[in-house]
ROSE-4610 file (N, C-alpha, C; in Angstrom, 1 decimal, always signed):
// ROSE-4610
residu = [X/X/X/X/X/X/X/X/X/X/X/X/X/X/X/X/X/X/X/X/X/X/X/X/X/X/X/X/X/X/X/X/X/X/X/X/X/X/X/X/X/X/X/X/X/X/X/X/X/X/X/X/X/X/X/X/X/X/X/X/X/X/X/X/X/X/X/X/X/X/X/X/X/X/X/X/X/X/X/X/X/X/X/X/X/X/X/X/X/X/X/X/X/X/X/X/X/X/X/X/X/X/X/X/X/X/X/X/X/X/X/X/X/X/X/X/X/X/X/X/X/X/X/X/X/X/X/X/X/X/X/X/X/X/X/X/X/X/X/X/X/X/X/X/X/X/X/X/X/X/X/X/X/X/X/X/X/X/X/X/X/X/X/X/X/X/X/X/X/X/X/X/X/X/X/X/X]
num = [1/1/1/2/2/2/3/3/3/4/4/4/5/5/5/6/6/6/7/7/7/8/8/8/9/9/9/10/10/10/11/11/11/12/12/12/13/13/13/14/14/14/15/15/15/16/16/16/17/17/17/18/18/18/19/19/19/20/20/20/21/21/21/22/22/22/23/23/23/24/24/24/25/25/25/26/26/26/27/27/27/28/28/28/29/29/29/30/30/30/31/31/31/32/32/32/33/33/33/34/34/34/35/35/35/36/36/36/37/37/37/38/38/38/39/39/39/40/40/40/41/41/41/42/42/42/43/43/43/44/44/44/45/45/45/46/46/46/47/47/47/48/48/48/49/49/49/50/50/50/51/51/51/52/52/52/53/53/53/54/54/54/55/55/55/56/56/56/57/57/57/58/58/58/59/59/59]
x = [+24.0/+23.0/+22.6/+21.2/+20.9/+20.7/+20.8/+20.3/+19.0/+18.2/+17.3/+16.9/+17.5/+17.4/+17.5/+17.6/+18.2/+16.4/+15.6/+13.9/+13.2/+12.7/+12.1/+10.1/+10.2/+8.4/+8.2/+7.4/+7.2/+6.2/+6.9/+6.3/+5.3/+5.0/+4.1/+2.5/+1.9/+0.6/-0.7/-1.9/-2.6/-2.7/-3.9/-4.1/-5.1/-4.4/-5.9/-7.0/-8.4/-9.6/-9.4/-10.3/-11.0/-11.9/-12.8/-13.8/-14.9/-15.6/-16.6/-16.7/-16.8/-16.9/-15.7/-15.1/-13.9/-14.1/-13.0/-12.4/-12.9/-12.7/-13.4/-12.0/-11.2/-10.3/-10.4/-9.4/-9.8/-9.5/-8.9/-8.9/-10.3/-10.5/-11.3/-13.0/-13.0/-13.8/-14.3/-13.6/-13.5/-13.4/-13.9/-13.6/-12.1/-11.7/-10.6/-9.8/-8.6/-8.6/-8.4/-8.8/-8.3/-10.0/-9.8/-10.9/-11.9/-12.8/-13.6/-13.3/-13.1/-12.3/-10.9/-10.3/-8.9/-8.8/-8.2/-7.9/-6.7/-7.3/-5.8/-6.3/-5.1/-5.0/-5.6/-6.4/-6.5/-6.9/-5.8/-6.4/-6.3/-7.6/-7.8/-6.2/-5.9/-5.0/-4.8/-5.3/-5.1/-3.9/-5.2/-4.9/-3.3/-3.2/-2.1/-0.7/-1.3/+0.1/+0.2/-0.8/-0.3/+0.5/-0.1/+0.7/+2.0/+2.8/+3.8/+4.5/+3.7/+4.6/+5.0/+4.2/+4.3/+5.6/+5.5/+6.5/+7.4/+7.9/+9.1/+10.5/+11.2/+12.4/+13.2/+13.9/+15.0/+16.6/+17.1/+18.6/+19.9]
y = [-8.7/-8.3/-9.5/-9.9/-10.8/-10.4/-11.4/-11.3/-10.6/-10.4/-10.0/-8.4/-8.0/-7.2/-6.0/-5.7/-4.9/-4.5/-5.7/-4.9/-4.6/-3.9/-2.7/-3.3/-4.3/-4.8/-5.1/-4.9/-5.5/-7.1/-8.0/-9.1/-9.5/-8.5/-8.7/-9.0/-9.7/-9.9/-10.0/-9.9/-9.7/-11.3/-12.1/-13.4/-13.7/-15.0/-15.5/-16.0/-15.7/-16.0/-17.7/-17.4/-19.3/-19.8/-18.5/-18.9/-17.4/-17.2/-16.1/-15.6/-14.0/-13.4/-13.1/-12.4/-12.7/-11.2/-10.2/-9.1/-9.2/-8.0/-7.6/-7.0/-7.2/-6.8/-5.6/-4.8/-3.5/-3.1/-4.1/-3.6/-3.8/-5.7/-6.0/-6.2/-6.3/-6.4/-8.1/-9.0/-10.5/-10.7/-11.8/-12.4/-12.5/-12.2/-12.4/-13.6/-13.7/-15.1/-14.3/-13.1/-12.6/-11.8/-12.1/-11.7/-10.8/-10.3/-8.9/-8.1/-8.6/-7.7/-6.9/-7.3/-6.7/-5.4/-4.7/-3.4/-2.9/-2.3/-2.1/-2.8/-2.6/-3.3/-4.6/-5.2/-6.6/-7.1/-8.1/-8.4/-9.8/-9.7/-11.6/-12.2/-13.2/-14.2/-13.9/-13.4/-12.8/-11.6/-10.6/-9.4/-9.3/-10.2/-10.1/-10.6/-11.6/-12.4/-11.3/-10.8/-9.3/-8.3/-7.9/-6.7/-7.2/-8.4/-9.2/-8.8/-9.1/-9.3/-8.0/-7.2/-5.8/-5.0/-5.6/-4.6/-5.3/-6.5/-7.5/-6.9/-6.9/-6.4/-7.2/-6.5/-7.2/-6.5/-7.5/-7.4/-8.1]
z = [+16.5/+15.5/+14.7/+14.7/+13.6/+12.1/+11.4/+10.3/+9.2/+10.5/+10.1/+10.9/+11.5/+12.1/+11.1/+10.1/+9.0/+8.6/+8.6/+8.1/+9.5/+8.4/+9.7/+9.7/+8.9/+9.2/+10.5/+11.5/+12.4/+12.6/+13.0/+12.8/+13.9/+14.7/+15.6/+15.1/+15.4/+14.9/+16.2/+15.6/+16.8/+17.2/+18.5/+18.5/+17.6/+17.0/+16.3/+17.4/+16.5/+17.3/+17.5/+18.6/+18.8/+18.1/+17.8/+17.1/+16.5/+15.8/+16.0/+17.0/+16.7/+15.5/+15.6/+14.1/+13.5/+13.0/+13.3/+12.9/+11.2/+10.6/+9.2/+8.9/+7.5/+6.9/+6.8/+6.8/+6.8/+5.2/+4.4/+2.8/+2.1/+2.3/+1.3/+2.0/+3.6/+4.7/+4.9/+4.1/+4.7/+5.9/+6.1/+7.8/+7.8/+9.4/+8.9/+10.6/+10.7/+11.2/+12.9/+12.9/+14.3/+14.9/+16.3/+17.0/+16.6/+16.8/+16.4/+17.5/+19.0/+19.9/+19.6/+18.8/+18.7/+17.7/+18.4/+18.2/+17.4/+16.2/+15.3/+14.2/+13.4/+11.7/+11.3/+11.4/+10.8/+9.2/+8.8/+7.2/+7.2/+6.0/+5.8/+5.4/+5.4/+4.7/+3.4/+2.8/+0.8/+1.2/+2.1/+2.2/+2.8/+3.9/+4.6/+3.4/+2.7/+1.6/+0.8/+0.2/-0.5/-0.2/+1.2/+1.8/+2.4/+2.5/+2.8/+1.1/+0.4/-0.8/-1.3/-1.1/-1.5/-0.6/+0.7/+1.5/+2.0/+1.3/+1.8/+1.5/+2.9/+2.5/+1.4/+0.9/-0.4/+0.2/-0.2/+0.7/-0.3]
């Protein structure tokens, strides 16, 4: 069992784009660093450090 096995965040992320057009935040609707094709959750770099900080496990 690792160390980290204990949080339950999933660290999976979608791929970042190559280039335009760039997925829309789904909080603040910024560009954000992952495709416009990808399907599911995406947030800008603010959005994502926030919601990291907000739901980081504490141990």
């Amino acid at each position: 069992m690792s160390e980290d096995s204990y949080c339950l965040i999933d660290p999976a992320k979608p791929p970042r784009a190559d280039g335009p057009p760039y997925a829309e935040c789904v909080l603040c609707r910024e560009p954000t660093e992952y495709p416009e094709s990808y399907k599911g959750i995406t947030l800008c770099p603010v959005c994502e450090w926030q919601e990291a900080q907000r739901t980081a496990c504490s141990g």
